[in-house]
C-alpha positions in Angstrom: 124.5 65.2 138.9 123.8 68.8 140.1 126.2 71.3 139.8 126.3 74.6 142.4 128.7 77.3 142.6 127.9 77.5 145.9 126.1 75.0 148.9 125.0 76.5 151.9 124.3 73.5 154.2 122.0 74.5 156.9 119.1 76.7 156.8 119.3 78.9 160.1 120.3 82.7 160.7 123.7 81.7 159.3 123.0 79.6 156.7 119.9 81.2 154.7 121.6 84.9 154.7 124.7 83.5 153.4 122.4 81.5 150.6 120.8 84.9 149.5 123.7 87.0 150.0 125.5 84.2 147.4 123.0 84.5 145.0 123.0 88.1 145.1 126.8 88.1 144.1 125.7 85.7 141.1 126.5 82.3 142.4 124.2 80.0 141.2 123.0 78.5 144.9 121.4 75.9 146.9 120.8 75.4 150.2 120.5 72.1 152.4 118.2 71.6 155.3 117.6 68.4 157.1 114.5 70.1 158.6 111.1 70.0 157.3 111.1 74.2 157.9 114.0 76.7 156.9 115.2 79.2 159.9 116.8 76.9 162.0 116.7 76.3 165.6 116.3 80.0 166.0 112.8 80.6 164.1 111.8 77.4 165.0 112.6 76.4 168.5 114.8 79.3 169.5 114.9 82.7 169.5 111.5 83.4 167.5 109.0 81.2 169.6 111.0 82.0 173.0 110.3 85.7 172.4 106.7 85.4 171.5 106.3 83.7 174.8 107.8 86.0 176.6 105.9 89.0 175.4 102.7 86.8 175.9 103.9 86.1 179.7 105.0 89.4 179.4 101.3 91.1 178.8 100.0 88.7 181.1 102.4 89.5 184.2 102.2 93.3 183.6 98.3 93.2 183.5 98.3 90.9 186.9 100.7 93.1 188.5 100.3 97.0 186.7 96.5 97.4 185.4 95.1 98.8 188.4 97.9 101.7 189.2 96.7 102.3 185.2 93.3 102.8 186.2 92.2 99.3 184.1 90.2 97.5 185.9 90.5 93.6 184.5 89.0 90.8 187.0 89.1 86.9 186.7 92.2 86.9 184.3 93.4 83.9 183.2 95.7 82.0 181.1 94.4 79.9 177.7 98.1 78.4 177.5 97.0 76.6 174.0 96.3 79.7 172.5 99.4 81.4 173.8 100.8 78.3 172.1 98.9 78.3 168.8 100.1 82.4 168.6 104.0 81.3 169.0 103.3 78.7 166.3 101.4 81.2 164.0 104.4 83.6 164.3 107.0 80.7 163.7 105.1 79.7 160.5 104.7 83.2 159.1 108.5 83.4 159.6 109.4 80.5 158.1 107.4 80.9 155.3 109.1 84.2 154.9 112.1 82.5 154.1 111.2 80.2 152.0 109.9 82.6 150.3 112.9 85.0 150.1 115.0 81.3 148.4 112.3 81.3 145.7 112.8 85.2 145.2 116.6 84.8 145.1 116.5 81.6 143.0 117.9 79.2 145.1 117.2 75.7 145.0 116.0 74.3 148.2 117.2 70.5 149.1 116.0 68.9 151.8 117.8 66.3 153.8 120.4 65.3 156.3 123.7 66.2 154.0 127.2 64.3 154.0 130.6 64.8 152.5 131.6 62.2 150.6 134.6 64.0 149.4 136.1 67.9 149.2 133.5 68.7 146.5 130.7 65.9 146.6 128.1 65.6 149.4 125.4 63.0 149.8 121.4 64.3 151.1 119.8 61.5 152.6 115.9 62.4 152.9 114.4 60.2 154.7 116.4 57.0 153.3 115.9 58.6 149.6 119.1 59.4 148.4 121.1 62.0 146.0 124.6 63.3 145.4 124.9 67.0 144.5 128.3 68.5 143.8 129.3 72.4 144.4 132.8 74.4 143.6 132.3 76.7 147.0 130.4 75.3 150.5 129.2 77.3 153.3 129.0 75.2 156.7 126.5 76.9 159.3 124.9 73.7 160.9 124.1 75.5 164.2 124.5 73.8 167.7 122.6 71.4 170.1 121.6 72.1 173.5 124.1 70.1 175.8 122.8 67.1 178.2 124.1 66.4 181.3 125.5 62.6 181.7 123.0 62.1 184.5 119.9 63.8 183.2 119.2 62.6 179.5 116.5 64.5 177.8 113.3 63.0 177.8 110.8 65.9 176.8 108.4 65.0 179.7 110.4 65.5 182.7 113.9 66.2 181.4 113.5 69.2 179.1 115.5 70.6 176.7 115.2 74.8 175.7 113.2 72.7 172.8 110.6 70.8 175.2 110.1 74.4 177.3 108.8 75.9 174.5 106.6 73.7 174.0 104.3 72.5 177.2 100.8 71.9 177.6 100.2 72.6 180.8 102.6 75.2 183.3 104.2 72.9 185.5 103.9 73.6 189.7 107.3 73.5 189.2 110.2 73.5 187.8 114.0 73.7 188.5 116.5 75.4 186.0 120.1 74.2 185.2 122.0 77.0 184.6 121.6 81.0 184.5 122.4 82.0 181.5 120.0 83.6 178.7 118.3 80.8 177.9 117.6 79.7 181.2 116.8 82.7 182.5 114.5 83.4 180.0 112.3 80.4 180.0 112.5 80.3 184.0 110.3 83.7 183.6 107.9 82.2 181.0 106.6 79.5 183.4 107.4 81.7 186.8 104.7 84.4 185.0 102.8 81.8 184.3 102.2 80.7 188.0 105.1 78.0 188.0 107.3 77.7 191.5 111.0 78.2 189.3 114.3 78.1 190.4 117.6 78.9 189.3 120.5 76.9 189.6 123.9 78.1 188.7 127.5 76.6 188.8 129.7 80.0 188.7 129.3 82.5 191.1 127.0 84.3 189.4 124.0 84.4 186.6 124.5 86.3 182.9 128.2 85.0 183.4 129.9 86.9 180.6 128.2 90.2 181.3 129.2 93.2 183.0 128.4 92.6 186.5 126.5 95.4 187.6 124.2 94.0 185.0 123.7 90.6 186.3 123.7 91.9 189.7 120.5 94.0 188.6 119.0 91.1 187.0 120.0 88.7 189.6 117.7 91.2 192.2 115.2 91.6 189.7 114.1 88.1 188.9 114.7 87.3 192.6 111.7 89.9 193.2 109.7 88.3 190.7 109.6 85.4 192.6 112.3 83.4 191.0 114.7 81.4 193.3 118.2 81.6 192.1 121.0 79.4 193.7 124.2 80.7 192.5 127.7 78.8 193.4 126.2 75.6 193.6 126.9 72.3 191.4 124.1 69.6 190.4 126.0 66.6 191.5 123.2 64.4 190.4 119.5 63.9 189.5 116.9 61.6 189.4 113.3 61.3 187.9 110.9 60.0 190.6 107.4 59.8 190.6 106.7 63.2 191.1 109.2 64.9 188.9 112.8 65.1 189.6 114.9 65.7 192.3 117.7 66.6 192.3 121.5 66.5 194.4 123.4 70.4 194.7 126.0 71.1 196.4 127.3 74.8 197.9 130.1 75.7 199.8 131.1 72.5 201.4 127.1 71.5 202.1 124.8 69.2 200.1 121.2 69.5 199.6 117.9 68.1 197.5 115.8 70.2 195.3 112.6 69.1 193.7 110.4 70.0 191.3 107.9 68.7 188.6 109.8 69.3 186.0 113.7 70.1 185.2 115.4 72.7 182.3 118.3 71.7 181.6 120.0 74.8 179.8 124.1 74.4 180.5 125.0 75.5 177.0 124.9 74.3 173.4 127.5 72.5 171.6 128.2 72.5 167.7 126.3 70.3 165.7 128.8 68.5 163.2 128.1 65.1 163.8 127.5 62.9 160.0 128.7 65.7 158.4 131.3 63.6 156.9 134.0 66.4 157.5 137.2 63.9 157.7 135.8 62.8 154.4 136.2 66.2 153.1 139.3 67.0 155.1 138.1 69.6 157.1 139.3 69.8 160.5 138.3 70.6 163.6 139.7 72.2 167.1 140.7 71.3 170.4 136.6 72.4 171.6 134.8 70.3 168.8 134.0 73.1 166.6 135.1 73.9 162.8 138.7 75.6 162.2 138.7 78.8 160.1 141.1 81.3 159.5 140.3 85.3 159.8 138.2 84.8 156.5 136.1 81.7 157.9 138.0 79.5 155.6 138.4 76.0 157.0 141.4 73.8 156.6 139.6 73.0 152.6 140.0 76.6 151.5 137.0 76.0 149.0 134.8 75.4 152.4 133.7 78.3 154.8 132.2 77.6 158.0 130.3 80.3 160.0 128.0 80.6 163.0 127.8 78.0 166.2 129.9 75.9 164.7 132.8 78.3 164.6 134.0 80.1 167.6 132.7 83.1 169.1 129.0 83.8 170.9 126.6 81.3 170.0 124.2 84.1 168.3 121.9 84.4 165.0 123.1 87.8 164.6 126.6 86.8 164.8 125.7 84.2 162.4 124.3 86.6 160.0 126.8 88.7 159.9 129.3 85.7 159.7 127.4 84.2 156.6 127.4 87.8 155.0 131.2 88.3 155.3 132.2 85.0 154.5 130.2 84.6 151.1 131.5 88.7 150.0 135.5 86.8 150.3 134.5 83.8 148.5 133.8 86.7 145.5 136.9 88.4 145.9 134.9 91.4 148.4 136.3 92.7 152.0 133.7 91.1 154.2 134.4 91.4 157.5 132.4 91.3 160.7 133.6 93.5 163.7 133.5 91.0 167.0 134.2 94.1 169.2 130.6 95.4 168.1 128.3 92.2 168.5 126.1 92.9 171.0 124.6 90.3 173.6 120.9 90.6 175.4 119.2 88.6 177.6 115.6 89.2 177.2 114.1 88.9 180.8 112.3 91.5 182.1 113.8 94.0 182.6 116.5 93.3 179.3 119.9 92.7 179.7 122.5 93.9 176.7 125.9 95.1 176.5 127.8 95.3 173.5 132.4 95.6 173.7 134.3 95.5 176.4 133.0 95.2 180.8 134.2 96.7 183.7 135.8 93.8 184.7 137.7 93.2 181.2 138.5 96.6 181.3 140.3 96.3 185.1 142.1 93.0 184.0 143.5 94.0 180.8 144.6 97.5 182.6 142.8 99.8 180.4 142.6 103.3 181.9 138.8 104.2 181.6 135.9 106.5 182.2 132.3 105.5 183.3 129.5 106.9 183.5 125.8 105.8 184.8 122.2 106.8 184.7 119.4 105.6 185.7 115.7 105.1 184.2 114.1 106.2 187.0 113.9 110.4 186.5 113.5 109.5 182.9 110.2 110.8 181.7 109.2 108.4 179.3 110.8 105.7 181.8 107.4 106.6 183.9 105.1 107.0 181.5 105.8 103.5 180.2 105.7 102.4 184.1 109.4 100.9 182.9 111.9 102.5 185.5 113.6 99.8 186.5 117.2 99.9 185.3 120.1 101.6 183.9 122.5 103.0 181.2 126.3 102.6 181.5 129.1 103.6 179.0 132.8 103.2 179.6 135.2 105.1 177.8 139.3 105.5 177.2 140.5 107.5 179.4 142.5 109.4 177.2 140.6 109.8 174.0 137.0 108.9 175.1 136.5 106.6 172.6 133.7 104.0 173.8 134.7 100.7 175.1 131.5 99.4 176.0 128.0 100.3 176.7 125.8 97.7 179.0 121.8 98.1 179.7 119.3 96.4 181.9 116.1 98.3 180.7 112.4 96.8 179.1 113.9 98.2 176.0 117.7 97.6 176.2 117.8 95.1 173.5 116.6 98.1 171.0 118.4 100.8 172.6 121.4 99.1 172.6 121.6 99.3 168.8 122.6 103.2 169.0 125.7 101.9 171.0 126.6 99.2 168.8 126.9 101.8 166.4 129.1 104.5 167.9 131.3 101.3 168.8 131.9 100.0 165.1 132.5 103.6 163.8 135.0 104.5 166.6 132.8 106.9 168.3 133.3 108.3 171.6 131.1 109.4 174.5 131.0 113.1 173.6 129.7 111.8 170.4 126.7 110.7 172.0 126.3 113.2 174.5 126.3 116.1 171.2 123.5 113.7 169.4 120.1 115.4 170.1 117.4 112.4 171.1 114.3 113.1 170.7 111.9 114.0 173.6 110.3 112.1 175.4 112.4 108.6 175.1 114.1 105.9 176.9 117.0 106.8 174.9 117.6 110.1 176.5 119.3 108.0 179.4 121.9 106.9 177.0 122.4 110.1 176.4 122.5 111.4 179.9 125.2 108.6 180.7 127.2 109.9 177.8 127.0 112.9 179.6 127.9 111.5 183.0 131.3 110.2 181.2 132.1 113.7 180.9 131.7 114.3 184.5 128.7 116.8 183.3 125.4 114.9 183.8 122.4 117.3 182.9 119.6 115.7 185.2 121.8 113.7 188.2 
């Protein structure tokens, strides 16, 4: 029977960092995956492929829309979608690959299969009904998540779709409707809108990009709604049905119920943590009131000899989260102070124009009663802004009152899921907004406008 000192099962963001980062520290390691790739849903059917998409749609849309005012002249464009599709794959399997490689480099033993705890220290892989029993003195759970059906609208990858299935279409759909407006969503609703589809937003709280700063999902919110998206906001799907042509579907708004229809529906209301056959009562590991793992501040579950990090845990469902999660919790089980700071994990929605914020919004801010200072820019003076033909957008940083230390930085931008990096920073070393605004950025950039909202804190903006 094989012996580990230390079992990662799953083989995502989470789960293959932690696996390298264990045999790093000198625990002999193996990783499960019931998969027949490593990276998890996020190289695979997430993040990875979602983004290649979008920068396709991306090049597409901008040279539709922004060739001629560039003095390119480009007639008769179209759209080979199985190429577009054959690229995302390409980049998928390069990834992959990747980490495959990086287990072989780090000695880890790979074992594929669907694993289950048959006790605290013995777990069961099942591939594909052939069986084996490996033990291990230390586990690391990062299983990842699901996306979340509704009760009336079972996926069906035809008309039902999951984020999965809308990465993966043959042809772009006349149309199709989209449950919920969050990143995911939104995202994929401007894949196929670029792509010529009729899309439309449907959301159940009062507004998209719930759990960002406002002002940044109001700027979105106008911004996708002038790409041609439709975005309902306030209104519950009370019920849906496939017909012959697609789906239709029952919403309701402010006291009033209507019927939308499309050709096709996303369903994208959220993910939920993927524990089930785990076999975690065998192994005594509990769970909480929301379905997801219990840890303690040093991802220990209830079986201090098991860790469990990532979607399963709470916290934002994110690969970088993840990562860090799989880092911190691995560096504990050999006696190190891993940590992860969850004031600094930044979020980004990767529309066009970005959205990302990293600590604390306005609105936190206002109901915890901090006393702060803001201060905005926009993109538009900026130079490189217009030489990218990228002005759309804006910088904001809100700071303590009192000792300017920065609370939280938010984006919408074409580049705010890079520039938002220098803010994450400043945030985990305790920086504050004169920090920033003392930091020469180099000339011509985008990230000049953090700079000049940095400035703007200070109630000294140099070009406003």
């Amino acid at each position: 029977m094989p012996q580990y000192q230390v079992l990662v099962i799953g083989a995502g963001p989470g789960g293959y960092v932690a696996a390298i980062r264990a045999a790093q520290l000198g625990f002999k390691t193996a990783i499960v995956e019931k998969g027949k790739t490593l990276g998890g849903t996020c190289l695979n059917v997430g993040c990875i492929p979602s983004k290649a998409l979008l920068a396709s749609t991306e090049h597409y849309h901008f040279a539709q829309e922004r060739f001629a005012a560039h003095g390119i002249v480009a007639e008769k464009l179209s759209v080979d979608l199985g190429a577009m599709m054959k690229r995302k794959d390409q980049i998928v399997t390069k990834l992959t690959g990747g980490v495959d490689f990086l287990m072989k480099k780090n000695k880890i033993e790979k074992l594929t299969g669907k694993a289950t705890f048959l006790d605290a220290n013995t777990v069961e892989i099942d591939n594909a009904g052939t069986k084996t029993t490996v033990t291990a003195e230390k586990f690391v759970l990062a299983t990842g998540s699901v996306p979340v059906e509704l009760p009336f609208l079972k996926f069906d990858g035809k008309t039902v779709l999951s984020s999965d299935h809308a990465i993966a279409l043959t042809e772009v759909p006349k149309s199709l409707l989209v449950i919920g407006g969050g990143a995911i969503g939104l995202e994929l609703g401007s894949v196929w809108r670029r792509l010529g589809a009729e899309v439309t937003v449907v959301e159940f709280l009062p507004r998209i990009a719930t759990g960002f700063d406002g002002q940044v999902a109001e700027t979105l919110r106008k911004s996708l709604i002038k790409q041609g998206i439709t975005i309902h906001t306030g209104t519950k799907v009370e019920s849906g049905e496939v017909t012959k042509g697609g789906i239709a579907l029952t919403v309701s708004a402010e006291g009033k119920t209507t019927k939308l229809e499309a050709e096709k529906v996303l369903v994208a209301v959220g993910r939920r943590p993927y524990v089930e056959g785990l076999g975690l009562e065998k192994a005594g590991v509990a769970l909480t009131d929301r379905g997801r793992v219990k840890i303690d501040a040093h991802w220990k579950t209830s079986v201090p000899h098991i860790s469990a990090i990532g979607d399963i845990v709470d916290g934002p469902m994110l690969a970088h989260k993840a990562s860090d999660e799989g880092i911190a919790a691995v560096e504990r089980m050999a006696g190190k102070p891993g940590q992860v700071n969850f004031d600094a994990i930044p979020g980004v929605i990767y529309t066009n124009p970005e959205g990302a914020s990293v600590g604390l919004t306005e609105e936190q801010l206002k109901e915890k009663g901090v006393a702060y200072k803001s201060g905005s820019a926009p993109f538009g003076p900026n130079g490189r802004a217009l030489a990218n033909d990228a002005t759309e957008g804006f910088v904001k940083i809100l700071a303590d009152a009192k000792t300017d230390r920065v609370l939280g930085v938010h984006i919408v931008s074409s580049a705010a899921s890079e520039l938002i990096a220098q803010a994450v920073s400043v945030i985990e070393f305790g920086g504050s907004a004169e920090d920033i605004a003392r930091t020469c950025h180099a000339h011509p950039t985008m990230s000049e406008v953090v700079r000049e909202a940095a400035h703007a804190v200070g109630g000294h903006p140099i070009h406003g």
